[in-house]
PDBQT receptor file of N, H, CA, C and O in Angstrom, charges set to zero:
ATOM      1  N   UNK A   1      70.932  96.950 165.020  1.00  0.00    +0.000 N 
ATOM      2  CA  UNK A   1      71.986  97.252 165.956  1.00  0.00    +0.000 C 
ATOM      3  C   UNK A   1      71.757  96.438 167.227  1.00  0.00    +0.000 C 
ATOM      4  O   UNK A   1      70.843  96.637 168.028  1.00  0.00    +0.000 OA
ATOM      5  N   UNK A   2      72.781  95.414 167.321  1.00  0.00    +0.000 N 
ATOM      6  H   UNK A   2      73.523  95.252 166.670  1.00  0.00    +0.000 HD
ATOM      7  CA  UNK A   2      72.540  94.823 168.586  1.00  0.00    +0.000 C 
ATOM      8  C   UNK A   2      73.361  95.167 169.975  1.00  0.00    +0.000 C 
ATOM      9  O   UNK A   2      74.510  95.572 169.800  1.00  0.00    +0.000 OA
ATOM     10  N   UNK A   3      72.978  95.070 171.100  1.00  0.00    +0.000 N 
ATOM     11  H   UNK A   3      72.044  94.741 171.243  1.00  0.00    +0.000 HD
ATOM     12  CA  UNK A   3      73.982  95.555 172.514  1.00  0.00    +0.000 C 
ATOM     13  C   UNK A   3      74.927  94.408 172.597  1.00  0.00    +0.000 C 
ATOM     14  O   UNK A   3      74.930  93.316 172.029  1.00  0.00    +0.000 OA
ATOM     15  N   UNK A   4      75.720  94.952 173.455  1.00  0.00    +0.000 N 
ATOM     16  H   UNK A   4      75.718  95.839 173.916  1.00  0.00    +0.000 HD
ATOM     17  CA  UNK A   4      77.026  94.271 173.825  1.00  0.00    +0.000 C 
ATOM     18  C   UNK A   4      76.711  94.900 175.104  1.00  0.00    +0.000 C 
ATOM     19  O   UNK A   4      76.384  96.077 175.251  1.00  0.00    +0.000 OA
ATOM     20  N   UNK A   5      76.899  93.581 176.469  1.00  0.00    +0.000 N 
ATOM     21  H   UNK A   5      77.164  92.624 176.350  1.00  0.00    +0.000 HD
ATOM     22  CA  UNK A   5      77.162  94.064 177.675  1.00  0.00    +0.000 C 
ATOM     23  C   UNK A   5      78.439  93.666 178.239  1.00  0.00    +0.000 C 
ATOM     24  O   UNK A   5      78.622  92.521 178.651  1.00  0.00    +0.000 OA
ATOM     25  N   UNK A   6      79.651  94.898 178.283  1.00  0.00    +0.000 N 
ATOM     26  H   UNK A   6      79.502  95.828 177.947  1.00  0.00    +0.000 HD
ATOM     27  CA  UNK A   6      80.649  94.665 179.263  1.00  0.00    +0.000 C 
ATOM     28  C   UNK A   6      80.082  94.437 181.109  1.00  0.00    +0.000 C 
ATOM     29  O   UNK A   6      79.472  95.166 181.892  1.00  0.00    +0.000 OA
ATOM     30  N   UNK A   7      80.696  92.988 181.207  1.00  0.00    +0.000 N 
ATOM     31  H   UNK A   7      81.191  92.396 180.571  1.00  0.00    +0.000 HD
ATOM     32  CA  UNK A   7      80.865  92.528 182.332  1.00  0.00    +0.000 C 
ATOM     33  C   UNK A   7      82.062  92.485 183.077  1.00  0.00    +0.000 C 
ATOM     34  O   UNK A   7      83.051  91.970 182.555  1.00  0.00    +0.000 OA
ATOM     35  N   UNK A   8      82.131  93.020 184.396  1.00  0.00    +0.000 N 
ATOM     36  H   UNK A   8      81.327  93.438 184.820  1.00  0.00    +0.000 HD
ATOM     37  CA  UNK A   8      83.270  93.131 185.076  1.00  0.00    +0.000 C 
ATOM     38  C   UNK A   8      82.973  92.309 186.544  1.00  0.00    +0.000 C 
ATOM     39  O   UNK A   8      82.005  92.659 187.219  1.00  0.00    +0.000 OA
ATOM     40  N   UNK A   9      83.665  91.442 186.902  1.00  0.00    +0.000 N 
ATOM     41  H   UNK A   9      84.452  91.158 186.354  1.00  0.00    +0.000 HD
ATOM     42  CA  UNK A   9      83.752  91.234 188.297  1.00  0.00    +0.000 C 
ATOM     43  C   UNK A   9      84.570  92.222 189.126  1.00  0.00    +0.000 C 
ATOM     44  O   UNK A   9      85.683  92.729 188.985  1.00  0.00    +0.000 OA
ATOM     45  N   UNK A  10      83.281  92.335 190.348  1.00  0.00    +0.000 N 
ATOM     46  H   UNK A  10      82.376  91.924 190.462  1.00  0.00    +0.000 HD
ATOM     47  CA  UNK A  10      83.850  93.271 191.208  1.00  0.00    +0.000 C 
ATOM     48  C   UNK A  10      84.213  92.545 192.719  1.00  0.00    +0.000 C 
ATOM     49  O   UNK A  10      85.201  92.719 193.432  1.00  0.00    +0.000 OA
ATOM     50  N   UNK A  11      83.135  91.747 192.901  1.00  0.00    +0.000 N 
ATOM     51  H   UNK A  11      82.332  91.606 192.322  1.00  0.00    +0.000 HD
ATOM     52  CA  UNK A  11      83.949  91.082 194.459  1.00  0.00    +0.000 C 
ATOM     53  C   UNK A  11      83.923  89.350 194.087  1.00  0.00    +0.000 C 
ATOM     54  O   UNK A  11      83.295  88.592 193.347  1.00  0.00    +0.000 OA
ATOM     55  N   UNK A  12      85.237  89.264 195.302  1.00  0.00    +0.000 N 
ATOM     56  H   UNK A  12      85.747  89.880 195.903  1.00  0.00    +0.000 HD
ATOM     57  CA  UNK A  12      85.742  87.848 195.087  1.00  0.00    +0.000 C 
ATOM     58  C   UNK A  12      84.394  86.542 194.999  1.00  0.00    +0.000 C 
ATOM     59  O   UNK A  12      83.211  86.735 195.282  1.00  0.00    +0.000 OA
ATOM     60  N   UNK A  13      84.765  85.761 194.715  1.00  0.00    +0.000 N 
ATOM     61  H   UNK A  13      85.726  85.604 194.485  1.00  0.00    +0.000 HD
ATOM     62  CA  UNK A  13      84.031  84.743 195.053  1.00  0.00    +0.000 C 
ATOM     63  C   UNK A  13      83.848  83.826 195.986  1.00  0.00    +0.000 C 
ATOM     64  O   UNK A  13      82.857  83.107 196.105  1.00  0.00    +0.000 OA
ATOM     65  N   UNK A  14      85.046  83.849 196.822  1.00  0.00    +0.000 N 
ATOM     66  H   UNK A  14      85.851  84.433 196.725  1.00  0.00    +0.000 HD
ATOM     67  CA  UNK A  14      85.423  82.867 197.702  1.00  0.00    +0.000 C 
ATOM     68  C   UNK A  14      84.477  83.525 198.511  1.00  0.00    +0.000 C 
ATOM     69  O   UNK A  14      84.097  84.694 198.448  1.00  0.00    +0.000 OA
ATOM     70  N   UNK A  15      84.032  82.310 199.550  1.00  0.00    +0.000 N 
ATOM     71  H   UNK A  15      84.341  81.360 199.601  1.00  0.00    +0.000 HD
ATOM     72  CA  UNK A  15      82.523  81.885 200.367  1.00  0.00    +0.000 C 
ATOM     73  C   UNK A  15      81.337  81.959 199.901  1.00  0.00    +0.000 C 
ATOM     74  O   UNK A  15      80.341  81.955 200.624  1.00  0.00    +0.000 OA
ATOM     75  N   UNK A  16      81.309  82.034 198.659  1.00  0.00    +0.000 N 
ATOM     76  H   UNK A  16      82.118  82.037 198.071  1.00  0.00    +0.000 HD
ATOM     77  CA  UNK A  16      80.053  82.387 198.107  1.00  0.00    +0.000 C 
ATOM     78  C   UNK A  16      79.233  80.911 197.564  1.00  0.00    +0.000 C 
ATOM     79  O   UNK A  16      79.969  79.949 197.344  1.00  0.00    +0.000 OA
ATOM     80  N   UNK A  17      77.996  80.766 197.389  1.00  0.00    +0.000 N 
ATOM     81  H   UNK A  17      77.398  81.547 197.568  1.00  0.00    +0.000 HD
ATOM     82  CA  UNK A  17      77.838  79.411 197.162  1.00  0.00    +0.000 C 
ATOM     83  C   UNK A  17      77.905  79.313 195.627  1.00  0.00    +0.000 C 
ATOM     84  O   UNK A  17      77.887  80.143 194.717  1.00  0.00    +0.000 OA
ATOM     85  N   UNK A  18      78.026  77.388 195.731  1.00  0.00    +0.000 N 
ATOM     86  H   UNK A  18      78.040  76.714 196.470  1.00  0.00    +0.000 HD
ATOM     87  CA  UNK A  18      78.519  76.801 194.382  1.00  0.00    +0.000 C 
ATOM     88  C   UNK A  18      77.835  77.271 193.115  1.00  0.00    +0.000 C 
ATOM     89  O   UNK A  18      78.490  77.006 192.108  1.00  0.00    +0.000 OA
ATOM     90  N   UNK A  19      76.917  77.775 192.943  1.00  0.00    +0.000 N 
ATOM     91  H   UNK A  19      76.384  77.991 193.761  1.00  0.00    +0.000 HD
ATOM     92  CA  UNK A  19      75.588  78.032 192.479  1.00  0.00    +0.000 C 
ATOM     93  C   UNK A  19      76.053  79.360 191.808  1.00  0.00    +0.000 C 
ATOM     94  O   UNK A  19      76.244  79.555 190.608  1.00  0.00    +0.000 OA
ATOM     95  N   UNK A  20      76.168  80.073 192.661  1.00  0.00    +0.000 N 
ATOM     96  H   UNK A  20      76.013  79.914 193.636  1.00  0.00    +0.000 HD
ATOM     97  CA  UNK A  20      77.191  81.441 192.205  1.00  0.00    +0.000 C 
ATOM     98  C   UNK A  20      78.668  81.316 191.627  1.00  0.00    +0.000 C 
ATOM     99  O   UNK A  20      79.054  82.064 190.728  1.00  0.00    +0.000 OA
ATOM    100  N   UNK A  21      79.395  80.432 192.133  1.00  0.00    +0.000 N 
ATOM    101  H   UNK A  21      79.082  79.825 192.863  1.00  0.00    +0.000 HD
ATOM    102  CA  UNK A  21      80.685  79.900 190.699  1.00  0.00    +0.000 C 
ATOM    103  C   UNK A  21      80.287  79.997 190.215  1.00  0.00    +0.000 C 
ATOM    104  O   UNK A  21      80.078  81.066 189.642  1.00  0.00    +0.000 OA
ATOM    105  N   UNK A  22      79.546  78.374 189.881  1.00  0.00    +0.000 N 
ATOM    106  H   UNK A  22      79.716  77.506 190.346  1.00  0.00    +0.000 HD
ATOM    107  CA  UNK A  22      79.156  78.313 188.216  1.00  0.00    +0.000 C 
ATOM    108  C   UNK A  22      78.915  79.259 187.298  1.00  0.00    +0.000 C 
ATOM    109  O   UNK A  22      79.405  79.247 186.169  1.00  0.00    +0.000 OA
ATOM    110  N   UNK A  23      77.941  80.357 187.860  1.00  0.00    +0.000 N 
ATOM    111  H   UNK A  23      77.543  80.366 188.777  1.00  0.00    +0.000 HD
ATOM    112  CA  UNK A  23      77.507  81.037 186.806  1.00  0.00    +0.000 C 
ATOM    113  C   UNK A  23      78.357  82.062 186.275  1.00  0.00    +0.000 C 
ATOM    114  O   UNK A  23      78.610  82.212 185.079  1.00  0.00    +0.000 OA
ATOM    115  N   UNK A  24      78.875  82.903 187.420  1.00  0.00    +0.000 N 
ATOM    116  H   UNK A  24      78.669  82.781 188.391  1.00  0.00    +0.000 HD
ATOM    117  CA  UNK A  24      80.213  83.578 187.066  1.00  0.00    +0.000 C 
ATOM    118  C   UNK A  24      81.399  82.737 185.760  1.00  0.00    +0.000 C 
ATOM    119  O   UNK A  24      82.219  83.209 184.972  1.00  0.00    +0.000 OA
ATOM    120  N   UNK A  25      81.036  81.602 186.008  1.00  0.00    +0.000 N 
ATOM    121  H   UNK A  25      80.371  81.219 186.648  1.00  0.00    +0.000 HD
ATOM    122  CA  UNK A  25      82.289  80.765 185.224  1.00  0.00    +0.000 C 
ATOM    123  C   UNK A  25      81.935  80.391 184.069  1.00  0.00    +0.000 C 
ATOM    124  O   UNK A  25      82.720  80.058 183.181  1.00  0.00    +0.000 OA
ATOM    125  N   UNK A  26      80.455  80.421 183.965  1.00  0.00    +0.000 N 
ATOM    126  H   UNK A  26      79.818  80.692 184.686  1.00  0.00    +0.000 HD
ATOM    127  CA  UNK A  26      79.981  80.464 182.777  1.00  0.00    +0.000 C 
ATOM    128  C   UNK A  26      79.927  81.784 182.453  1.00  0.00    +0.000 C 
ATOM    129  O   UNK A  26      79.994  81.651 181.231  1.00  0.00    +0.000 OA
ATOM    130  N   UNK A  27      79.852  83.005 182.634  1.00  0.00    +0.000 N 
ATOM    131  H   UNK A  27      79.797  83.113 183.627  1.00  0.00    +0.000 HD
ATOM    132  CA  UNK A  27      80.076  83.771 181.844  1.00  0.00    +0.000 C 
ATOM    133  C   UNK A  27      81.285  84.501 181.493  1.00  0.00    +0.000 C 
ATOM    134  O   UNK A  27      81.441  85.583 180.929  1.00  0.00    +0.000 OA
ATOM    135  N   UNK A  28      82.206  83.537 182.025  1.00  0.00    +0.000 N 
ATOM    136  H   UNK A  28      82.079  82.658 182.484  1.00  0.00    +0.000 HD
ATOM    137  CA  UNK A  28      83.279  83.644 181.098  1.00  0.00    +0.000 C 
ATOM    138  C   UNK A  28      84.903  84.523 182.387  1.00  0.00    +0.000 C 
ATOM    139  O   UNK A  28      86.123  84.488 182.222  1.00  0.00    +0.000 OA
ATOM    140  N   UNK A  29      84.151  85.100 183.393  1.00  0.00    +0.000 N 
ATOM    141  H   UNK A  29      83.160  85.129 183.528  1.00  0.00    +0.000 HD
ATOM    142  CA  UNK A  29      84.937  85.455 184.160  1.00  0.00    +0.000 C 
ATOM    143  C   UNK A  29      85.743  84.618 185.039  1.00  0.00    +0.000 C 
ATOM    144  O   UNK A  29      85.144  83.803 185.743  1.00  0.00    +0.000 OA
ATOM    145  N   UNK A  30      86.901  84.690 185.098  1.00  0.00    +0.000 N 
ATOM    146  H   UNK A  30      87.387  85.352 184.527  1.00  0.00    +0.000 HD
ATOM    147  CA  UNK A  30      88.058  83.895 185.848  1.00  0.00    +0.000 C 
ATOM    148  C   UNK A  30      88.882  84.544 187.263  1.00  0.00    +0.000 C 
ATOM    149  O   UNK A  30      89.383  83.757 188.066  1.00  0.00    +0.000 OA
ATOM    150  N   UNK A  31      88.935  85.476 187.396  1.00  0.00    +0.000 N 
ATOM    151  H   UNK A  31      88.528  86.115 186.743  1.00  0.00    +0.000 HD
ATOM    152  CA  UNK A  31      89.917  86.131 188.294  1.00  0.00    +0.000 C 
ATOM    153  C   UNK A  31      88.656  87.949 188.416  1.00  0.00    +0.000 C 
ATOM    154  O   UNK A  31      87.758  88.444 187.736  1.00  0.00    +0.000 OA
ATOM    155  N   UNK A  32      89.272  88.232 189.481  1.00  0.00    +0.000 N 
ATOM    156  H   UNK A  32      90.002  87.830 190.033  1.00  0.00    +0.000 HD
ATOM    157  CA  UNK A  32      88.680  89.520 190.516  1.00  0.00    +0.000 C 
ATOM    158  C   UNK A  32      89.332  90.439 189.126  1.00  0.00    +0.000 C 
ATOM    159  O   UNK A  32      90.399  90.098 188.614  1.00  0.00    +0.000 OA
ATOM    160  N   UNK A  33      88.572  91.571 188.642  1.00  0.00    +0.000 N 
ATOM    161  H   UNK A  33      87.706  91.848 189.058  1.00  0.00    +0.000 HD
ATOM    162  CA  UNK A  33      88.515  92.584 187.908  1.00  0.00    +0.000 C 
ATOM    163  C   UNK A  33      88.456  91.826 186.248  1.00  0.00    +0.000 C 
ATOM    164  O   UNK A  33      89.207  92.078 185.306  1.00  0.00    +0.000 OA
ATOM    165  N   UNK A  34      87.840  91.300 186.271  1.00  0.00    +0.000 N 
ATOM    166  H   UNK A  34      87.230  91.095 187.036  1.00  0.00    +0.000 HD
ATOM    167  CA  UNK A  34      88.061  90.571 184.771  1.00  0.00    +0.000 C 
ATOM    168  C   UNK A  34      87.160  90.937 184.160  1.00  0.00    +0.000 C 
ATOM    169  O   UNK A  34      86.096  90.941 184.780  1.00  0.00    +0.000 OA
ATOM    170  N   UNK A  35      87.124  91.429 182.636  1.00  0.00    +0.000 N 
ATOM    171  H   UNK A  35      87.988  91.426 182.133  1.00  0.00    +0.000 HD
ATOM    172  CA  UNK A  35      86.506  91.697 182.096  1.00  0.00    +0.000 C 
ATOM    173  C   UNK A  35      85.545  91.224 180.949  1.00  0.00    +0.000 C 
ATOM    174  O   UNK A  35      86.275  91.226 179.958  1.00  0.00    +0.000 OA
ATOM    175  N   UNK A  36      84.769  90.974 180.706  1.00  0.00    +0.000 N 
ATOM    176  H   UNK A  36      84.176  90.973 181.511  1.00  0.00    +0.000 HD
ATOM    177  CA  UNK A  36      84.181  89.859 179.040  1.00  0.00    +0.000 C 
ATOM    178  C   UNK A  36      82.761  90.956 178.476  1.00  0.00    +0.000 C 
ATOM    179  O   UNK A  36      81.821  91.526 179.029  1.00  0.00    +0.000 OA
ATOM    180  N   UNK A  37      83.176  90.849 177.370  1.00  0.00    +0.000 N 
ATOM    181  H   UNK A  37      83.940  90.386 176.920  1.00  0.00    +0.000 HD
ATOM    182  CA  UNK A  37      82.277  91.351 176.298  1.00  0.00    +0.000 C 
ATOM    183  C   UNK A  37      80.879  90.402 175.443  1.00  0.00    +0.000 C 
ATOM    184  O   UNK A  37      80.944  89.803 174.369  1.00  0.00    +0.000 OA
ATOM    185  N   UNK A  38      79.745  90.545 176.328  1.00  0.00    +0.000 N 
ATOM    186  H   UNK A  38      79.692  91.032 177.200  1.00  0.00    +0.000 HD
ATOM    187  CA  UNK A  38      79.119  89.674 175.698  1.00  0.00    +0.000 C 
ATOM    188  C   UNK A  38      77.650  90.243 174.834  1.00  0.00    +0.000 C 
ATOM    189  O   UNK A  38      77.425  91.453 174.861  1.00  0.00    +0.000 OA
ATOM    190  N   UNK A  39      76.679  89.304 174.075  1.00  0.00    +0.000 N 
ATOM    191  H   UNK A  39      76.862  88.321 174.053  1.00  0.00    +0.000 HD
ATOM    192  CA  UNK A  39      75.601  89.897 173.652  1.00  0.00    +0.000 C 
ATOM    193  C   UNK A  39      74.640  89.853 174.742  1.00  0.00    +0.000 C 
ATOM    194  O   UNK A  39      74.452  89.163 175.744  1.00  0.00    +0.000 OA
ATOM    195  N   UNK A  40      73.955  91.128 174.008  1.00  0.00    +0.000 N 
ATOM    196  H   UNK A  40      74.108  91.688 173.194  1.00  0.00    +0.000 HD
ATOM    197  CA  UNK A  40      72.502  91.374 175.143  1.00  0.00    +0.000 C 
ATOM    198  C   UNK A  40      71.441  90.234 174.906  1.00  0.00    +0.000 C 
ATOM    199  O   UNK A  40      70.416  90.412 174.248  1.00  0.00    +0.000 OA
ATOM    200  N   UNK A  41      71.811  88.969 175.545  1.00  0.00    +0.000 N 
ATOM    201  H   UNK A  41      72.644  88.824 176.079  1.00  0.00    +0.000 HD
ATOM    202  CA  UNK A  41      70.235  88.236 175.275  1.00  0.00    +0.000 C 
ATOM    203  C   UNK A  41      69.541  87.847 177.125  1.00  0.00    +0.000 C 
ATOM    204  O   UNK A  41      69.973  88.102 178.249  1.00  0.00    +0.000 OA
ATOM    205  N   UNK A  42      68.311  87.135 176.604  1.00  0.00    +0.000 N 
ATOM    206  H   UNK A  42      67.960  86.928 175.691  1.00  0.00    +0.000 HD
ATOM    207  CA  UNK A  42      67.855  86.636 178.161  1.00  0.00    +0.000 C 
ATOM    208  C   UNK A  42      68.698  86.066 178.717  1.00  0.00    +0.000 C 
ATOM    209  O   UNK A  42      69.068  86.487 179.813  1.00  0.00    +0.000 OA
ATOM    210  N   UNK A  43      69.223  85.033 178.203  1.00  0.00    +0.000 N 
ATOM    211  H   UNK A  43      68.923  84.691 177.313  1.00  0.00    +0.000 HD
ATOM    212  CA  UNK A  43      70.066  84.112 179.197  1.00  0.00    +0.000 C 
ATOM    213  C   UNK A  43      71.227  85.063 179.771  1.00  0.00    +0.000 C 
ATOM    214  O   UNK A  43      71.434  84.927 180.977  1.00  0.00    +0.000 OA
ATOM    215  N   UNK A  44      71.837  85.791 179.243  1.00  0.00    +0.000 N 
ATOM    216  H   UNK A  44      71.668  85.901 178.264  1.00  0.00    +0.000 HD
ATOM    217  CA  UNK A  44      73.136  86.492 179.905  1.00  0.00    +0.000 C 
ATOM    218  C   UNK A  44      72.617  87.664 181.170  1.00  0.00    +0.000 C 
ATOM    219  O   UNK A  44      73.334  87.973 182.121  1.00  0.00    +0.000 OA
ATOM    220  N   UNK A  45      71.307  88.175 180.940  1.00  0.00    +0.000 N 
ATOM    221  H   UNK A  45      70.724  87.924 180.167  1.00  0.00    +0.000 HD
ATOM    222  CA  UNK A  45      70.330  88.537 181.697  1.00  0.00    +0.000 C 
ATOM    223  C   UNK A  45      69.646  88.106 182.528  1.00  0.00    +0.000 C 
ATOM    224  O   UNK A  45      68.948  88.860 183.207  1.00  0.00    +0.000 OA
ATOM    225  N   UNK A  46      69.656  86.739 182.710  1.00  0.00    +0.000 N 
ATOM    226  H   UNK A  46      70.222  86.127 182.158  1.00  0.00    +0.000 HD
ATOM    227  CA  UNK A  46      69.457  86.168 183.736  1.00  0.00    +0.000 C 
ATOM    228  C   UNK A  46      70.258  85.465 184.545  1.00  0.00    +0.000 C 
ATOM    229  O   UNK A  46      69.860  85.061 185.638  1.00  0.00    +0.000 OA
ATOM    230  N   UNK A  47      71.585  85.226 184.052  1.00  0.00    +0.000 N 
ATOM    231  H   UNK A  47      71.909  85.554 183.164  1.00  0.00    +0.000 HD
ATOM    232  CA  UNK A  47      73.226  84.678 184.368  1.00  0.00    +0.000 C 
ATOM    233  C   UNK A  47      72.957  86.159 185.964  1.00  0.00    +0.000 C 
ATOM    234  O   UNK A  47      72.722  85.995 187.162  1.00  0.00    +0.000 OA
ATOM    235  N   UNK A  48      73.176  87.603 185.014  1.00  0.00    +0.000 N 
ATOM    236  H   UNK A  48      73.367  87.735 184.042  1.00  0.00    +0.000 HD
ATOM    237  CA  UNK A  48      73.663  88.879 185.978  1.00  0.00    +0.000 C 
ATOM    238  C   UNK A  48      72.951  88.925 186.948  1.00  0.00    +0.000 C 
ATOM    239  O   UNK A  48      73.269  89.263 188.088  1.00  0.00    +0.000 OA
ATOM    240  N   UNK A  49      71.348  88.392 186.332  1.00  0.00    +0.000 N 
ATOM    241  H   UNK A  49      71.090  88.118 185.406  1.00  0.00    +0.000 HD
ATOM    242  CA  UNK A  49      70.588  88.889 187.988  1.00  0.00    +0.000 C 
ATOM    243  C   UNK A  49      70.880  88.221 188.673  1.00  0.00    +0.000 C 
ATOM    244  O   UNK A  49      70.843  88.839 189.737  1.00  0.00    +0.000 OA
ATOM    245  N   UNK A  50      71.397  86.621 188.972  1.00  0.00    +0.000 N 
ATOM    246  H   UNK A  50      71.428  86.119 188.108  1.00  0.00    +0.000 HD
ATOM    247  CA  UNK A  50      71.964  85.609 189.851  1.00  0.00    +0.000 C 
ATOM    248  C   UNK A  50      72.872  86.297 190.618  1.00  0.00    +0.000 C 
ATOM    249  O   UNK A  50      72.939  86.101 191.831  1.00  0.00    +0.000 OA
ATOM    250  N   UNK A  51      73.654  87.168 189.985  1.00  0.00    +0.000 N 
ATOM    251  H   UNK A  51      73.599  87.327 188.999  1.00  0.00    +0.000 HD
ATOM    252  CA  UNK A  51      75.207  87.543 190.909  1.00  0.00    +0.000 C 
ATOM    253  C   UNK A  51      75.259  89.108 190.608  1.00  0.00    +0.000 C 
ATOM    254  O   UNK A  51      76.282  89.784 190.498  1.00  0.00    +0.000 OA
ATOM    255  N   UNK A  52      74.045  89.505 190.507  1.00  0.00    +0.000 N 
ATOM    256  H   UNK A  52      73.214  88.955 190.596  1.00  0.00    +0.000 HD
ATOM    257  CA  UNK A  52      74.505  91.377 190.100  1.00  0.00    +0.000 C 
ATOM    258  C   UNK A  52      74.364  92.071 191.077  1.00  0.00    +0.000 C 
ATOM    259  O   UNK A  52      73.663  93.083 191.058  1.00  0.00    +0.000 OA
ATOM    260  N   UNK A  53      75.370  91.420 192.707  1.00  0.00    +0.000 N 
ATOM    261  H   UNK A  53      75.939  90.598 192.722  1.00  0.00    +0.000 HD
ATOM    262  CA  UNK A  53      75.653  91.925 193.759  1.00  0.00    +0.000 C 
ATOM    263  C   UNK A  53      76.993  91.763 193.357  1.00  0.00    +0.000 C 
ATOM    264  O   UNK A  53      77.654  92.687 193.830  1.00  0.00    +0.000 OA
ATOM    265  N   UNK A  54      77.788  90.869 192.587  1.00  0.00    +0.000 N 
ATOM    266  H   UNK A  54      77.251  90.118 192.203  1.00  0.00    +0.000 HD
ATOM    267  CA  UNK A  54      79.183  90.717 192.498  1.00  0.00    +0.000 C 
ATOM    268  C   UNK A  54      80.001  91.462 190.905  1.00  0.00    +0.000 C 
ATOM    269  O   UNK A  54      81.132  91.374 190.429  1.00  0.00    +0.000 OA
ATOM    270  N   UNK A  55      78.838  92.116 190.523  1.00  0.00    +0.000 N 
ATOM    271  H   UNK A  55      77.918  92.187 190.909  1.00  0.00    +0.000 HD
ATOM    272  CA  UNK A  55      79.301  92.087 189.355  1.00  0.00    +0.000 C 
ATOM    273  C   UNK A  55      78.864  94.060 188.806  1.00  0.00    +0.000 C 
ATOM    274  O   UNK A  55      78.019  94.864 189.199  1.00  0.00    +0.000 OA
ATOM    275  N   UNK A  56      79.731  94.102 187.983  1.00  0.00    +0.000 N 
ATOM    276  H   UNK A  56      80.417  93.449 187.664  1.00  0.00    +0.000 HD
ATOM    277  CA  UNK A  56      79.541  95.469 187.142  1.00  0.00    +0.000 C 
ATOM    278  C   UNK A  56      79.100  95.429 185.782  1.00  0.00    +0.000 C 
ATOM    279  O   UNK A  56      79.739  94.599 185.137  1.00  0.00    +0.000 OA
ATOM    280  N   UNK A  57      78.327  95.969 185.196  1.00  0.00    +0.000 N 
ATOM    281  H   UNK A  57      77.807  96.644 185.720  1.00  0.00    +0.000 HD
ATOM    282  CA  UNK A  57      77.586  95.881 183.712  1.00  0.00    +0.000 C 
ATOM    283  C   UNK A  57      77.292  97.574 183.378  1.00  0.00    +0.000 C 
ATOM    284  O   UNK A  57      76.662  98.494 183.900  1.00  0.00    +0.000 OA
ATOM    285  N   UNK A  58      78.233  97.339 182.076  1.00  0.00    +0.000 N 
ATOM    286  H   UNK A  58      78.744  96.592 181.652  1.00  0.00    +0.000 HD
ATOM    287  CA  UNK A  58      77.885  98.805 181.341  1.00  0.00    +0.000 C 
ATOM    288  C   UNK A  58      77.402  98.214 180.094  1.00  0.00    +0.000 C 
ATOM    289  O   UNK A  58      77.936  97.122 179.896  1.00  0.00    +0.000 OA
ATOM    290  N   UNK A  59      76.575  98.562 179.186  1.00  0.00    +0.000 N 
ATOM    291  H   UNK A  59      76.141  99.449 179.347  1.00  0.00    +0.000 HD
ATOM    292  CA  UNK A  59      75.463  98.822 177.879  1.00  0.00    +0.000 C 
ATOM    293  C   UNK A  59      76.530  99.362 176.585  1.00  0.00    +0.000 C 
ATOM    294  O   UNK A  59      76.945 100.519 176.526  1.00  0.00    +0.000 OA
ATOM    295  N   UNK A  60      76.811  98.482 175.764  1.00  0.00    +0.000 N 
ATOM    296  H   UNK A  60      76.474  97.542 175.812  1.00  0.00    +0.000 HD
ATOM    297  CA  UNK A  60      77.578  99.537 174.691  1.00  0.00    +0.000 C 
ATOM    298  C   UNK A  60      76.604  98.869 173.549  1.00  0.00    +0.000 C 
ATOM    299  O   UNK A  60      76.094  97.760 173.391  1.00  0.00    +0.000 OA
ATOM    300  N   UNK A  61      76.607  99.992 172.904  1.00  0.00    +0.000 N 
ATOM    301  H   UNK A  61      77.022 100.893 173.033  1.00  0.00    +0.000 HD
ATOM    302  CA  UNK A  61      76.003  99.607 171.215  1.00  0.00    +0.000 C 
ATOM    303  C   UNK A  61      76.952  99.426 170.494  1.00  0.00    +0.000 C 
ATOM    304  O   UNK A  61      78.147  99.717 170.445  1.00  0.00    +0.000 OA
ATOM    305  N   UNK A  62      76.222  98.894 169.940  1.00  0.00    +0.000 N 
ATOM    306  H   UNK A  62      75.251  98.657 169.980  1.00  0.00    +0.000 HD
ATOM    307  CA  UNK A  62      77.204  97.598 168.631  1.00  0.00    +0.000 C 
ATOM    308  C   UNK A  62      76.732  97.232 167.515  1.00  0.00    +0.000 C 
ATOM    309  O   UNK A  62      76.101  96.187 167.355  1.00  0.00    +0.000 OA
ATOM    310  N   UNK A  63      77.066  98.297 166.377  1.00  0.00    +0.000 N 
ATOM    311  H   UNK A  63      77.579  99.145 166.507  1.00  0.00    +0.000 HD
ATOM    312  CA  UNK A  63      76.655  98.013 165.007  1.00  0.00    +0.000 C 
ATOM    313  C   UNK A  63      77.330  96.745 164.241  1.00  0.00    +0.000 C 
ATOM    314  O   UNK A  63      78.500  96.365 164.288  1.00  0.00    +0.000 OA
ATOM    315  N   UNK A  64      76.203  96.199 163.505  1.00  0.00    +0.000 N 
ATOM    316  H   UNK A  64      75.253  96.508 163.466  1.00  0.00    +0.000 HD
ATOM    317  CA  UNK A  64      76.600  94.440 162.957  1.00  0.00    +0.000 C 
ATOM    318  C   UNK A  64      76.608  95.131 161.551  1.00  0.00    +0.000 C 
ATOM    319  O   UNK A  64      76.027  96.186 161.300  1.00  0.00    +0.000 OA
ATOM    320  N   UNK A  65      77.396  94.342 160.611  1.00  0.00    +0.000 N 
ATOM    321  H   UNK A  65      77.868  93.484 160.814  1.00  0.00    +0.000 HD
ATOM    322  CA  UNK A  65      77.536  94.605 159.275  1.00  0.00    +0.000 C 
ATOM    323  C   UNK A  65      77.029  93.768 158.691  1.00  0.00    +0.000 C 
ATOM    324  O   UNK A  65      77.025  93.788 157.460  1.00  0.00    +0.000 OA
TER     325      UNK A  65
């Protein structure tokens, strides 16, 4: 059984540095309240701690067939 972490942006981006785009944009978020469903690995875990002042993360389990 692997996790799935819903990611939500919660505050804007604008003034924030370039460094912080990117990563937001790599994980897939585009616009203020947006939502993306991704897997629990390091890298996406280390994407959140970069910006997990801007961001919301809830834990869902996720059975694979």
């Amino acid at each position: 059984m692997s996790k799935i972490l819903s990611i939500t942006l919660k505050k804007s981006m604008i003034g924030k540095p370039e460094k912080h785009r990117r990563v937001i944009q790599s994980l897939g978020l585009r616009k203020l309240n947006s939502t993306v469903a991704l897997k629990d690995t390091p890298t996406v875990r280390g994407m959140i701690r970069k910006v997990s002042h801007m961001l919301a993360v809830e834990e869902k389990a996720h059975e694979t067939k």
